[in-house]
N, C-alpha and C positions, 0 to 999 in steps of 0.2 A: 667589529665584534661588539655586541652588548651583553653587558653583565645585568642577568638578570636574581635578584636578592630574592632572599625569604619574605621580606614585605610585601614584594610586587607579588612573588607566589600565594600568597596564605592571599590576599586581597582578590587575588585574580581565582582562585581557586573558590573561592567562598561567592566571586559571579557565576562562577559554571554550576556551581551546586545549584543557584537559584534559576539560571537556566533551565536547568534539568530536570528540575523537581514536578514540573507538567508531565513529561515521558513518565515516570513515576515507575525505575525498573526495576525489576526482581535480582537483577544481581550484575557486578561488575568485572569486567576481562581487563586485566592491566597487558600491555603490551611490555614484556619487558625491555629495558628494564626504567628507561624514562618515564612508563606510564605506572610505574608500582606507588612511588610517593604518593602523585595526585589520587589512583584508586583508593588506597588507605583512606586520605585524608576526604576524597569522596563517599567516600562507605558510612565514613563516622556522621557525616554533616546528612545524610538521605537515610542514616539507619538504616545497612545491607550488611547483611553476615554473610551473602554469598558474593566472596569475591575468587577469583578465578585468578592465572594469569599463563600469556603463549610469550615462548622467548621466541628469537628472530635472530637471523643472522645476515645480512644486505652487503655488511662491509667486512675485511680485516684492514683492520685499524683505518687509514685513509683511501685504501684500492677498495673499490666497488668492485664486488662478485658478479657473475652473469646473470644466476637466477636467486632468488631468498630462498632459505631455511627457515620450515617453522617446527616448531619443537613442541611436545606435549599435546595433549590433547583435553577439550574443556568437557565438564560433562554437567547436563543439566536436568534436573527436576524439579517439576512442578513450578516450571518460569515460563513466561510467556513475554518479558522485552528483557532485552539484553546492553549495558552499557559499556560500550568497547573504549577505554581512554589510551592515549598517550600524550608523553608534553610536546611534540608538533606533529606538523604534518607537512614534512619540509620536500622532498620527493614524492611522497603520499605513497610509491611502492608498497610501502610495511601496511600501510592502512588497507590498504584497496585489496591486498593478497589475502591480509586476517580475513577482513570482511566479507570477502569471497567466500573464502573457508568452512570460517562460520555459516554462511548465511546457507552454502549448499551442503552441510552439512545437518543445518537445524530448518528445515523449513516452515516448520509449523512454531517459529518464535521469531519476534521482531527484533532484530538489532539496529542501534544506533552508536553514531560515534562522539568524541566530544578530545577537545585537547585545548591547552592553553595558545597555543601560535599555530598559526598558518598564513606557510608562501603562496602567494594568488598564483604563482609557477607548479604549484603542487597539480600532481594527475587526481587527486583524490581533494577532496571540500569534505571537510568534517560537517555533521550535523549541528554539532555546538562548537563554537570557539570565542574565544577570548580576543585576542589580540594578532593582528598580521605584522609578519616579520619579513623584513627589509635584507636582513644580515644575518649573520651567525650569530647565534643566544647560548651564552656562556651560563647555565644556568648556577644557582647557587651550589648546589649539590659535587658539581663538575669541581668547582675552584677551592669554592669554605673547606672542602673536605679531603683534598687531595695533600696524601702522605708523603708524595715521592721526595 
């Protein structure tokens, strides 16, 4: 397991923004609920008010479900790309479902994806990524902030 800190985050986050900023999108889809932090703090760093977000549901707790749940629906005007984040792409399932979704849902808008980690095991390859992950990534969010 690696623990990954708000340093590695805000550093790694502030690469993907500069990634990104070529695609140049009209607005952002968080996957809940890993990709909500990063969308915020992408929004702020590309100046985007339209931010979106689809929950998902793949696991209860550690048993993997047969098929995902997606939840809600995104709606869009007057956007023509779309930037889908989550913080990995560890199975790529959630990735590859959204994206689908999205993409046969919106045909006339391009979407792209973007996350901080990816397993080269994953079915799905984000458009943007940061760093490939080996193991399980404790993020800071999971530990810093756990009440129980």
């Amino acid at each position: 397991m690696k623990y990954y800190s708000y340093e590695n985050f805000k550093q790694d986050t502030n690469e993907l923004i500069n990634k990104v900023k070529e695609y140049n999108p009209d607005a952002i889809v968080a996957i809940a609920r890993g990709g909500l932090t990063i969308a915020h703090l992408m929004a702020e760093g590309l100046d985007i008010r339209n931010v979106q977000s689809l929950r998902t549901e793949l696991y209860d707790k550690t048993d993997k479900r047969d098929n995902i749940t997606i939840f809600n629906r995104c709606e869009f005007k007057d956007v023509s790309r779309v930037l889908v984040v989550d913080d990995i792409a560890d199975s790529g399932e959630t990735f590859k479902a959204i994206m689908e979704l999205l993409e046969c849902e919106n045909k006339d808008i391009e979407f792209k994806s973007a996350a901080l980690f990816y397993k080269k095991t994953s079915i799905y390859e984000p458009h943007f990524w940061i760093n490939e992950a080996n193991e399980w990534i404790e993020f800071f969010w999971e530990k810093d902030f756990n009440v129980k």
